[in-house]
C-alpha positions in Angstrom: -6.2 -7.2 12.8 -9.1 -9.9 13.4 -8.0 -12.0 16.3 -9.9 -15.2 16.3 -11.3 -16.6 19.6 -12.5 -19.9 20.4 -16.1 -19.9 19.4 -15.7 -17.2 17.1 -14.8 -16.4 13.5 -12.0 -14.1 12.2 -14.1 -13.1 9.2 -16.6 -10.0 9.5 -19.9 -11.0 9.3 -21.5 -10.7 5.2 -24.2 -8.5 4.1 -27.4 -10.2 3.3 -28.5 -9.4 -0.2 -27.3 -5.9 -0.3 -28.5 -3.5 -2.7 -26.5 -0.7 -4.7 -27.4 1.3 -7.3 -27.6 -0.4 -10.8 -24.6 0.1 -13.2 -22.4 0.6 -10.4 -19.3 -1.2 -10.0 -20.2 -2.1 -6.0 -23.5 -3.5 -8.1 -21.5 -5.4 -10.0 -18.7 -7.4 -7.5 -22.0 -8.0 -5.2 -24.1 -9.8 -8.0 -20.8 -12.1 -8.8 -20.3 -12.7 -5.4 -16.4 -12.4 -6.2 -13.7 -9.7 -5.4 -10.4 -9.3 -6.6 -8.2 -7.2 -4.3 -4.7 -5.9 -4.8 -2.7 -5.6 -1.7 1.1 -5.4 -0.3 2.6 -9.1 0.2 5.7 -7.7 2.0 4.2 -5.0 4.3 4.1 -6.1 7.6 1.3 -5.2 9.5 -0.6 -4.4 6.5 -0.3 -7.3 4.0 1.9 -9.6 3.9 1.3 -13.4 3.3 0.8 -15.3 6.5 2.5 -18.5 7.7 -0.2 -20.5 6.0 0.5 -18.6 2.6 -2.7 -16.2 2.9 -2.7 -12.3 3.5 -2.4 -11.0 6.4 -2.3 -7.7 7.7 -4.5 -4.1 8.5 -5.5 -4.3 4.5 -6.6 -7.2 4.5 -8.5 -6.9 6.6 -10.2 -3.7 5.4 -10.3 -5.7 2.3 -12.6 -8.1 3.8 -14.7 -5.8 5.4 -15.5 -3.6 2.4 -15.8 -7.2 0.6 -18.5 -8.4 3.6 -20.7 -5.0 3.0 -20.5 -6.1 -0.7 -22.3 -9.6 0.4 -19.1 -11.3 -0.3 -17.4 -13.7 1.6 -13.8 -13.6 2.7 -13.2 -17.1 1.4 -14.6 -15.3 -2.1 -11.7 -12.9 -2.3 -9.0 -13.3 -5.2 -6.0 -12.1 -3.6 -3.2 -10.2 -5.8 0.0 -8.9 -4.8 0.2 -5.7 -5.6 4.0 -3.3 -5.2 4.1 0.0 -5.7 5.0 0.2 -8.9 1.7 -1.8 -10.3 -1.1 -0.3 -8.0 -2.5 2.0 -10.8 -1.6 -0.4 -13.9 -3.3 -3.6 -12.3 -6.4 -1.5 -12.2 -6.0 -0.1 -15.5 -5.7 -3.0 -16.8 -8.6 -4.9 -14.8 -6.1 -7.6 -12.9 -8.0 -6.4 -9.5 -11.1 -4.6 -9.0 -9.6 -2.6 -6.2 -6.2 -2.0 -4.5 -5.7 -1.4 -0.8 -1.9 -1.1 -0.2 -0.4 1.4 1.7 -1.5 4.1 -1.0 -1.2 7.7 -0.9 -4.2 9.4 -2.2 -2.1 12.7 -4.3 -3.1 15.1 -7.4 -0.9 12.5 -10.1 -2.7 9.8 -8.6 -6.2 11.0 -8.8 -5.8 11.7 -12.8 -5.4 7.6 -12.6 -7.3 6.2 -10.4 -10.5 7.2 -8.3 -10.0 6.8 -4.1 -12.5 5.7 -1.5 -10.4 7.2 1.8 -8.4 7.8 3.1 -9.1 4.9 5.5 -5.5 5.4 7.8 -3.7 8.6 7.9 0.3 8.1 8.3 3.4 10.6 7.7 6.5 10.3 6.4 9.9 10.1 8.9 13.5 10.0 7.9 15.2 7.4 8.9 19.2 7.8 9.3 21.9 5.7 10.8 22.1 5.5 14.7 25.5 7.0 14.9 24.9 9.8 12.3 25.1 13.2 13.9 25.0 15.2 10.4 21.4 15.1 10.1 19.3 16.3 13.0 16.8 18.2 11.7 15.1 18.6 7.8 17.0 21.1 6.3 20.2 19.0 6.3 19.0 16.9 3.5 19.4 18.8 1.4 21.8 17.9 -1.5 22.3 14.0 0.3 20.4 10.7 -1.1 17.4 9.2 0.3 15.8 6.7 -0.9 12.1 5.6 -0.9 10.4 2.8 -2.3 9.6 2.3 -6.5 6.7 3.5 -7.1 6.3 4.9 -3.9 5.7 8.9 -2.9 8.5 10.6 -3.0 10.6 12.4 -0.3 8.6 15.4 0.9 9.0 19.0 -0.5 8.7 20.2 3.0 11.7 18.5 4.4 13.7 21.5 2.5 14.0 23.8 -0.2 16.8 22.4 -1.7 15.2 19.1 -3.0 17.4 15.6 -1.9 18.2 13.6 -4.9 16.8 10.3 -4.4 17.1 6.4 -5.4 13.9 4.4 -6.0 14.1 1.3 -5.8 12.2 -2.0 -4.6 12.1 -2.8 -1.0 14.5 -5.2 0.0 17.0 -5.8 2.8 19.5 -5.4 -0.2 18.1 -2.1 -1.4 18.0 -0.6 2.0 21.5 -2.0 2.5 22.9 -0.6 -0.4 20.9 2.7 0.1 22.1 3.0 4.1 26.0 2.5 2.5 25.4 4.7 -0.5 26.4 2.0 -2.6 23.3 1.9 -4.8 24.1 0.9 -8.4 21.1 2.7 -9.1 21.6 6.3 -10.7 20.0 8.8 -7.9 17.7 10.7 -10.0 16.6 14.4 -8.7 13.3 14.7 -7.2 
């Protein structure tokens, strides 16, 4: 994250009159001088909206940097929130010119939507109750819930051969609550 020092600004310094190819869509957000970027309101450390009611976070500011090579100003960037579930739609439908949210680049993802990354490599943990001793390694998933985000990847094939079923739901305190107590009233659909 840009830390911003006396003397200093927390914005990344904007390309003088870069060029691109003509036609292109980089071409095209640097002659409007505008950006529209999807990202993650609720993610902390990678967007979520700030105390002063602006994004904040690790895409954000990669938003802002791919914006300042574009000759565009961080004080020229739309802002959208973006969840899971909408990445690929909003850019379907034109509501942002670019998403950058937490976003797996897979095979069902790259029929959609085209990716410039990956920018941050993560993984994927499991994450059980404290006290729970049933479930010490992969394998003893299998056949038990887990749930992941809407929208979101789903739980990995690797964990076991014998799939978990999973809920999918929005990321909330409540939805982790409910999913933590098994007491989703969502259906757990078979992944």
């Amino acid at each position: 994250m840009w830390r911003h020092h006396p003397g200093t600004t927390s914005d990344p310094t904007v390309a003088e009159k870069p060029t691109f190819a003509a036609g292109t869509t980089m071409a095209k957000l640097s002659s409007a001088g505008t950006i529209r970027i999807g990202t993650k309101f609720d993610q902390p450390l990678f967007g979520q909206v700030g105390l002063d009611g602006k994004p904040v976070g690790f895409d954000v500011e990669m938003g802002k940097l791919i914006a300042a090579k574009l000759g565009i100003a961080a004080d020229k960037i739309e802002w959208s929130e973006t969840v899971s579930a909408n990445r690929e739609p909003f850019i379907e439908q034109g509501k942002v010119d670019i998403v950058i949210a937490t976003y797996t680049i897979n095979d069902k993802r790259k029929q959609v939507v085209s990716f410039a990354g990956p920018y941050y490599e993560a993984g994927q943990a499991l994450m059980v109750n404290k006290d729970n001793t049933s479930i010490t390694k992969p394998e003893d998933v299998a056949g038990k819930k887990v749930c992941s985000v809407t929208g979101s990847t789903r739980p990995r094939r690797s964990w076991t051969s014998t799939r978990p079923s999973s809920c999918r739901q929005p990321l909330t305190p409540l939805a982790l609550s409910r999913c933590a107590t098994s007491r989703s009233k969502r259906s757990p659909r078979t992944t």
